[in-house]
VOGU-3710 file (C-alpha; in Angstrom, 3 decimals, decimal comma):
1> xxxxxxxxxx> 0,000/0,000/0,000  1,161/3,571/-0,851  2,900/5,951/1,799  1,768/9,882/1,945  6,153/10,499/0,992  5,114/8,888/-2,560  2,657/11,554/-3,558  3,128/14,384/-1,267  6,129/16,992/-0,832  6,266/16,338/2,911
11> xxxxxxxxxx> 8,535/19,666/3,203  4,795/21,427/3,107  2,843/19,581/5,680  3,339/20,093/9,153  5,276/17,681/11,038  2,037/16,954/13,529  -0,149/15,954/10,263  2,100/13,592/9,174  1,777/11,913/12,389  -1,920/11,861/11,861
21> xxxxxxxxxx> -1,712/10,574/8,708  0,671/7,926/9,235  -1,361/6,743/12,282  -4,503/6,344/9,853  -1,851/4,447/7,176  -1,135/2,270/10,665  -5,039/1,483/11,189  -5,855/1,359/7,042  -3,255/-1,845/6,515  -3,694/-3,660/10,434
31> xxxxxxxxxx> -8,093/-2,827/11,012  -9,804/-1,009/7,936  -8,477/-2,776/5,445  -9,731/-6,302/6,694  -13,155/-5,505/7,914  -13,805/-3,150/4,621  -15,523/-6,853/3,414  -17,335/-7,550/5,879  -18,985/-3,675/6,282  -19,290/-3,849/2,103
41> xxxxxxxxxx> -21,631/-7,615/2,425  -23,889/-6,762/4,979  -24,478/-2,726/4,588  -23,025/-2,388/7,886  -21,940/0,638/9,811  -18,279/0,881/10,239  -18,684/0,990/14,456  -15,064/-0,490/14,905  -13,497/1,361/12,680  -15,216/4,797/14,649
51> xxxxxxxxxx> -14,266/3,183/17,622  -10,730/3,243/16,818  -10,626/6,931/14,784  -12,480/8,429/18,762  -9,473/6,291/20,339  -7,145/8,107/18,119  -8,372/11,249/18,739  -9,472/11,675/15,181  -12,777/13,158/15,289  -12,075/16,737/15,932
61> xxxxxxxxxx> -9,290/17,300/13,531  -10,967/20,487/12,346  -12,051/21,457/16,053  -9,842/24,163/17,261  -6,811/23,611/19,027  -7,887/26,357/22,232  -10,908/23,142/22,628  -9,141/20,397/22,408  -8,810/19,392/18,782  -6,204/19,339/16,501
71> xxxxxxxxxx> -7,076/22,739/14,693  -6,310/21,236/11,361  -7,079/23,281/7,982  -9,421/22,263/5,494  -6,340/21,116/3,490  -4,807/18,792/6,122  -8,088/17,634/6,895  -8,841/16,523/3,530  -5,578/14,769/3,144  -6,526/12,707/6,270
81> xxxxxxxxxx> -9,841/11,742/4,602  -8,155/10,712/1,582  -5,804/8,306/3,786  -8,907/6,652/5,327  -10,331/6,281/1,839  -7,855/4,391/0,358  -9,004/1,536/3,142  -12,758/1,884/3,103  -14,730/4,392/1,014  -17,538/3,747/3,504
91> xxxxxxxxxx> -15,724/5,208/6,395  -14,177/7,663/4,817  -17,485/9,324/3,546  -19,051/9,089/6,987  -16,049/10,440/8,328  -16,642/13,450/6,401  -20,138/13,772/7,348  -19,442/14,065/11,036  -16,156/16,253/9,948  -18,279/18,682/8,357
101> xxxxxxxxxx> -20,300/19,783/11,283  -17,248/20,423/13,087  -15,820/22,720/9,832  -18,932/24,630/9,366  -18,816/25,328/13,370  -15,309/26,382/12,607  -14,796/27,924/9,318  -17,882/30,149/9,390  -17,307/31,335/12,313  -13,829/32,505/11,541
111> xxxxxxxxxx> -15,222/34,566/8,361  -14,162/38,106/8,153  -17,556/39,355/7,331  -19,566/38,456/10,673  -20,633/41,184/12,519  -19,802/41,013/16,413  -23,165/40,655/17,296  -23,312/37,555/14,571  -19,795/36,635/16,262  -21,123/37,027/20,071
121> xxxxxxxxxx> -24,182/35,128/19,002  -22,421/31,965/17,680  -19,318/31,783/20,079  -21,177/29,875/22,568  -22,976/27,580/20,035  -19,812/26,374/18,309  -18,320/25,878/21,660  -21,214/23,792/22,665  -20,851/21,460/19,295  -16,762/20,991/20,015
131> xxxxxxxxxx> -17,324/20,250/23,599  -19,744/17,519/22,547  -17,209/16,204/20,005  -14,042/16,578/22,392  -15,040/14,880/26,048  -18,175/13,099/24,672  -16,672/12,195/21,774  -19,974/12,589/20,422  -20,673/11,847/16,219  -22,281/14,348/14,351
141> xxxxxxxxxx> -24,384/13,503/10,791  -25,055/16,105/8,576  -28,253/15,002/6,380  -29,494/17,757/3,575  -30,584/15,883/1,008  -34,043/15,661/-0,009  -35,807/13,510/-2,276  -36,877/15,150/-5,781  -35,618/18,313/-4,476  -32,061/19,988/-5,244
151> xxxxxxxxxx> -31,786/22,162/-2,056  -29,076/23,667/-3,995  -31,967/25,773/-6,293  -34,671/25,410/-3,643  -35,059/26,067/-0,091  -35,318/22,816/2,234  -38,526/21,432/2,180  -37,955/20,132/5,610  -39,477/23,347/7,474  -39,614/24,811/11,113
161> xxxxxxxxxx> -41,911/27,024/12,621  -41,531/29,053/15,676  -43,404/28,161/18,740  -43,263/29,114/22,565  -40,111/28,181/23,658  -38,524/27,509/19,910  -39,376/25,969/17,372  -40,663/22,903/15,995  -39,330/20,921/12,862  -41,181/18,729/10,377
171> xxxxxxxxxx> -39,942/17,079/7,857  -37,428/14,448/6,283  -34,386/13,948/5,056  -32,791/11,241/1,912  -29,584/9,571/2,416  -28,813/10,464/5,971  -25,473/9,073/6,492  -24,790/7,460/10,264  -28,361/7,278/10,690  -29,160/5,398/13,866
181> xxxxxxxxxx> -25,306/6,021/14,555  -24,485/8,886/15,362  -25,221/11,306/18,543  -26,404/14,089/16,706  -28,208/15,185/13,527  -27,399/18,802/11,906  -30,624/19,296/10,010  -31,040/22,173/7,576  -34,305/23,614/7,285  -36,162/26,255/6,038
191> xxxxxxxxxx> -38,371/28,861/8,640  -42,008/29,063/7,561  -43,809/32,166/8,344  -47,479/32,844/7,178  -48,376/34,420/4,088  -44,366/33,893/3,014  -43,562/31,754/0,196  -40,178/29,962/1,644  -37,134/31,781/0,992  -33,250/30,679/0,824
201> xxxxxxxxxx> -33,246/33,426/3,222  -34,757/31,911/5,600  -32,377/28,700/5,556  -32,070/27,181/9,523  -29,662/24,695/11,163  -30,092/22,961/13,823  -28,591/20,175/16,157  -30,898/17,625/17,204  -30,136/14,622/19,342  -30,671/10,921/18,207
211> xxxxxxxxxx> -33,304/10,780/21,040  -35,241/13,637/20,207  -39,032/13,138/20,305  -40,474/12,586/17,035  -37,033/11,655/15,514  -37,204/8,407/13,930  -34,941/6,561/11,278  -36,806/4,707/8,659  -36,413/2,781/5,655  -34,308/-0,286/3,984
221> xxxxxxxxxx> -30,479/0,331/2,976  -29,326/-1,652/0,071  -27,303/0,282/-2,572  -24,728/-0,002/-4,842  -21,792/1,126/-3,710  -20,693/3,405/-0,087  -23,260/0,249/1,702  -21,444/0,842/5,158  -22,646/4,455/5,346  -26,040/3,467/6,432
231> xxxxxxxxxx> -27,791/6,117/4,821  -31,411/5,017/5,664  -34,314/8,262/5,490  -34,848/10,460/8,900  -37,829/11,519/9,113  -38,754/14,626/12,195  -42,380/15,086/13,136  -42,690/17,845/15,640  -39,181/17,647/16,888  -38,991/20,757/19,477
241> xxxxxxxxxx> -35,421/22,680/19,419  -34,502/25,995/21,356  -31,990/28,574/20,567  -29,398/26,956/22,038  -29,702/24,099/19,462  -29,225/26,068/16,737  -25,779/25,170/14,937  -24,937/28,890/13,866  -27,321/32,029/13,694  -29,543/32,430/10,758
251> xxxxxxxxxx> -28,583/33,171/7,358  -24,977/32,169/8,178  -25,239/28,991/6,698  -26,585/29,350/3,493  -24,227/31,782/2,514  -21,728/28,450/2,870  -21,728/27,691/-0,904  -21,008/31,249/-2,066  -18,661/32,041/0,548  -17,121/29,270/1,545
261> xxxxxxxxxx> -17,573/26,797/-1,372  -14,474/24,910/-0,670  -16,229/23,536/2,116  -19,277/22,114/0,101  -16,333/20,089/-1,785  -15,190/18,135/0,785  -16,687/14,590/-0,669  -13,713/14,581/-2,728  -11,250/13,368/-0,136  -13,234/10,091/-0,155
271> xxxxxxxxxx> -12,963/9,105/-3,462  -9,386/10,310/-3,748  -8,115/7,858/-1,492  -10,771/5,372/-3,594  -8,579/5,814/-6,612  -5,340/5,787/-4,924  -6,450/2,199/-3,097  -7,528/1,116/-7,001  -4,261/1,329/-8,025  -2,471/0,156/-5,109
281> xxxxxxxxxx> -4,337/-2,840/-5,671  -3,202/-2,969/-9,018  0,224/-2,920/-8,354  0,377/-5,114/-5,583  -1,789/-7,795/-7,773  0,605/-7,666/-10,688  3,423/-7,724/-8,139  1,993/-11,363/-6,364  1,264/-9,442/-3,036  -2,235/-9,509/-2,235
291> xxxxxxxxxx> -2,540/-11,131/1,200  -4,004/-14,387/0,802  -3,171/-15,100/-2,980  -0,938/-17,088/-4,689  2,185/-15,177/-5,117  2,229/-14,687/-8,997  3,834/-12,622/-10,890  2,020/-10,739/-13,576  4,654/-7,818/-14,427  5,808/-9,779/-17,363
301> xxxxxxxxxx> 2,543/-8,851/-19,668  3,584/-5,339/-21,756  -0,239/-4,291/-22,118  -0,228/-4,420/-18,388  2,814/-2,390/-17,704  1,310/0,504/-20,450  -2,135/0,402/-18,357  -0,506/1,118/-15,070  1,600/3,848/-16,521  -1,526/5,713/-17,696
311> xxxxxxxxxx> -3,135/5,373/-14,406  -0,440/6,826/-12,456  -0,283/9,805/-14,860  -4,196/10,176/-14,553  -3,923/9,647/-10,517  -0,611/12,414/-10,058  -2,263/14,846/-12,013  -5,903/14,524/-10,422  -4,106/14,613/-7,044  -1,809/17,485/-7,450
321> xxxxxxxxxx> -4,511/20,174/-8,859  -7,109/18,487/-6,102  -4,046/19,008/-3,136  -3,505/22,397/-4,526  -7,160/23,446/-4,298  -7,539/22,205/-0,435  -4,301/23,524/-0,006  -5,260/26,644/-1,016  -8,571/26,705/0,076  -10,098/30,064/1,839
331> xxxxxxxxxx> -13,473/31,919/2,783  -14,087/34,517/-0,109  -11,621/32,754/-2,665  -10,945/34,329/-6,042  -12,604/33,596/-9,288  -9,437/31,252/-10,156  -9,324/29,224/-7,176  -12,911/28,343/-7,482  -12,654/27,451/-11,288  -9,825/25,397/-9,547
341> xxxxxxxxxx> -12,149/23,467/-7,010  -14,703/22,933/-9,704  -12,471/21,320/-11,752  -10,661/19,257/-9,192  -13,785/18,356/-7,853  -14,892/17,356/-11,448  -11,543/15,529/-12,280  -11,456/13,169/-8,659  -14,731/12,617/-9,615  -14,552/11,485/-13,133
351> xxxxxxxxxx> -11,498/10,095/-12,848  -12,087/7,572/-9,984  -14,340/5,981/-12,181  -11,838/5,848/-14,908  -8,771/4,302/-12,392  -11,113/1,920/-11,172  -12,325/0,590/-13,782  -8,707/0,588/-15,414  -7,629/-1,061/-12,778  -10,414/-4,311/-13,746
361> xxxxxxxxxx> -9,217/-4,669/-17,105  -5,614/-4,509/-16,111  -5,759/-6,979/-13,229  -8,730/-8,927/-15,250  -11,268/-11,584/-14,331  -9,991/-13,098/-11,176  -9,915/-10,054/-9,926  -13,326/-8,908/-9,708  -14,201/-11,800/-6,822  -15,822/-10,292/-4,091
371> xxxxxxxxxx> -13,385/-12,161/-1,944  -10,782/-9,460/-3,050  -11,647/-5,527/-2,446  -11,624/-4,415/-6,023  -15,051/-5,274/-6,973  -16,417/-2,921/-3,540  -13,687/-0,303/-4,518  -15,119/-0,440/-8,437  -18,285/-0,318/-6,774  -17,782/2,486/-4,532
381> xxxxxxxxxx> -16,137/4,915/-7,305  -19,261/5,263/-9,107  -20,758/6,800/-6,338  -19,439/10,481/-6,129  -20,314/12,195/-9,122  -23,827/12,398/-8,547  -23,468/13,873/-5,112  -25,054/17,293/-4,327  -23,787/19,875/-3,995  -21,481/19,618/-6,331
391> xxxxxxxxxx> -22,241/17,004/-9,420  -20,283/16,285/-12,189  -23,149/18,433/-14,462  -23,776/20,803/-12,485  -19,629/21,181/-12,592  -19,261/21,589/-16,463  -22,075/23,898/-15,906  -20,613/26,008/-13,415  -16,988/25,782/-15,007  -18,459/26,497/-18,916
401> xxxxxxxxxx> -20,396/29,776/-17,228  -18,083/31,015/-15,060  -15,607/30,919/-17,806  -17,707/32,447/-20,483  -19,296/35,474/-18,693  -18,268/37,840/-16,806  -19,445/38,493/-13,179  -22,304/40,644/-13,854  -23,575/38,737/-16,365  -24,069/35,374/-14,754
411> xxxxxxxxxx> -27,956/35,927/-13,772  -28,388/36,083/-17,404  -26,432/33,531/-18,306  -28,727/30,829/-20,311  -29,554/27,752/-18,103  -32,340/25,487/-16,995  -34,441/27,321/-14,086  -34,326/24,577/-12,034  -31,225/23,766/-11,901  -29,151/24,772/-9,006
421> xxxxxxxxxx> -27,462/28,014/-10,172  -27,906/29,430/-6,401  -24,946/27,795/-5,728  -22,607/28,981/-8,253  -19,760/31,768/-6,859  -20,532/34,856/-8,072  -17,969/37,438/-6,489  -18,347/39,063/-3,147  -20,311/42,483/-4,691  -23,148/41,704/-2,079
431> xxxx> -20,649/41,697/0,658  -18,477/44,625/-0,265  -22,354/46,467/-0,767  -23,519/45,679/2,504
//
């Protein structure tokens, strides 16, 4: 299995991250690795595997340092999901869902626009969030998406409404990662107030504990590929939060994807580290050193020599424009470092697909048992590019208009109404404005 020194200049990461992520290279080869089959058959939840990463410490890398956490960027951060990834896509995906509660507790908080009232108002509500995370070493699940809706274009359908003491939520939420896992779910939702069509605007977020009244988790989980995710349907009728439960004050949030958009990329990680464990497969199965197989050696076959070639060239260059974007990654970035993101985003995406299924017709027929992890990892690649928010269509889109129109002229730009324009950067005039 690869090392981080064979695909990143470890002069540029900090000498405590590479301890992190050679301690999650230490549990990928001796834990992750060998129950990644067992998760993958029966659409399991990863629980050892979590039980290990709290052990480690590993659950508040993004939490900052003055709390208890390791105060790691979003860079380092998504290095370390990429190293998990390259074990088991399943935990590596869930391990960003729980991550990104932590980041958007974080990161929007640290924004340069927030007033001090905004800033006095969400001090104690982050803190509450990484105190849960640090000494309860509670798990956070961040479900948004919505069946037949792109909350992207559209405000949540899952809606709140105030009430004496709060407010109450109703509603449901698709794919729900961790569900009936994790300690706490960060629901978006939408306010409701009479005579009001629903507004963006009025975009919510709240934490709300697995034993809330009128929280339930529902449905069968049988998919494709990511099965140890467990991302059955929540569904909240009634569910009474206060003020205290909110995640971050109003309208805070939803200015995520314009102002933060880096963060909204952070599936990317996952199936990084899904390509790089494709073709460390490959190379150890052509080598003859794929634990439990006969040791034969397959390096002698030219067509498989030129096929591995290509893949590395794909995998370097899809990993060194995605490290640069994470890297790089900022609140208000410039138009060129989100065309960046969009198109890393695009390329992991894409290309995972490509590696993986490279890597079947290189290592051929045998292969593809289910007793060896390239089948699950072929599996598990075709899973990311039709992830909100940031699809591989809606990516051509956003990289075609933001590269043929100028700022001001991107509410005119030609596109499908429905579609989820919303979410597209469009410069920073309604900040500098206000």
């Amino acid at each position: 299995m690869s090392d981080i020194g064979d695909y990143y200049d470890l002069s540029r990461i900090r000498p405590e991250v590479a301890v992190v992520l050679n301690r999650i290279n230490e549990l990928g080869r001796t834990r992750f690795v060998d129950r990644a089959k067992s998760i993958d058959d029966g659409a399991s939840f990863p629980v050892d595997n979590y039980h290990d990463l709290a052990a480690e410490g590993l659950l508040t890398l993004t939490v900052p340092t003055a709390f208890g956490g390791h105060g790691f960027s979003l860079g380092e951060y998504a290095m370390a999901g990429a190293e998990i990834g390259k074990y088991c896509g399943a935990t590596a995906l869930t391990f960003n869902m729980h991550n990104s509660s932590m980041m958007w507790s974080r990161f929007m908080y640290e924004m340069p626009h927030l007033t001090d009232d905004e800033r006095a108002q969400f001090a104690p509500l982050r803190e509450r969030q990484f105190r849960r995370a640090v000494e309860e070493q509670g798990i956070y699940s961040q479900p948004i998406s919505e069946a037949g809706q792109n909350w992207t274009s559209k405000p949540a359908q899952t809606r709140c409404e105030k009430v004496a003491g709060g407010w109450k939520i109703n509603g449901f939420k698709k794919f729900a990662s961790l569900a009936g896992y994790c300690d706490y779910y960060s629901i978006v939702c939408t306010e409701h107030f009479a005579d009001t069509e629903p507004r963006h605007e009025d975009t919510m977020i709240f934490v709300v504990s697995k034993d809330a009244v009128g929280l339930s988790v529902q449905g069968e989980w049988d998919p494709l590929g990511m099965r140890g995710t467990n991302s059955r349907d929540l569904v909240l009728k009634d569910v009474f939060v206060t003020e205290q439960d909110l995640m971050m004050p109003r309208g805070i949030f939803i200015k995520t994807l314009p102002h933060w958009p880096h963060m909204m990329a952070t599936l990317s990680p996952t199936y990084m580290g899904v390509a790089q464990g494709a073709f460390d497969f490959t190379v150890a199965y052509l080598r003859g050193e794929v634990p439990g197989q006969p040791a034969a050696d397959r390096r002698m076959y030219a067509t498989k020599r030129h096929t591995v070639g290509q893949m590395y060239s794909k995998l370097a260059a899809m990993r060194a424009l995605w490290w640069q974007v994470f890297m790089e990654a900022q609140s208000f970035p410039s138009k060129g470092q989100v065309l960046r993101m969009y198109a890393a985003q695009y390329n992991v995406m894409e290309g995972v697909q490509e590696i993986a299924a490279m890597a079947i017709r290189t290592c051929g027929g045998q292969a593809m048992l289910k007793s060896l992890p390239l089948e699950r990892i072929y599996r598990d690649s075709r899973c990311g590019a039709l992830m909100l928010p940031y699809t591989s269509e809606i990516m051509e889109d956003y990289l075609s208009v933001l590269t043929l129109y100028d700022t001001d002229e991107l509410d005119d730009a030609p596109g499908d109404p429905d579609t989820s324009r919303n979410s597209l950067w469009r410069g920073y005039a309604d900040v500098l404005a206000g």
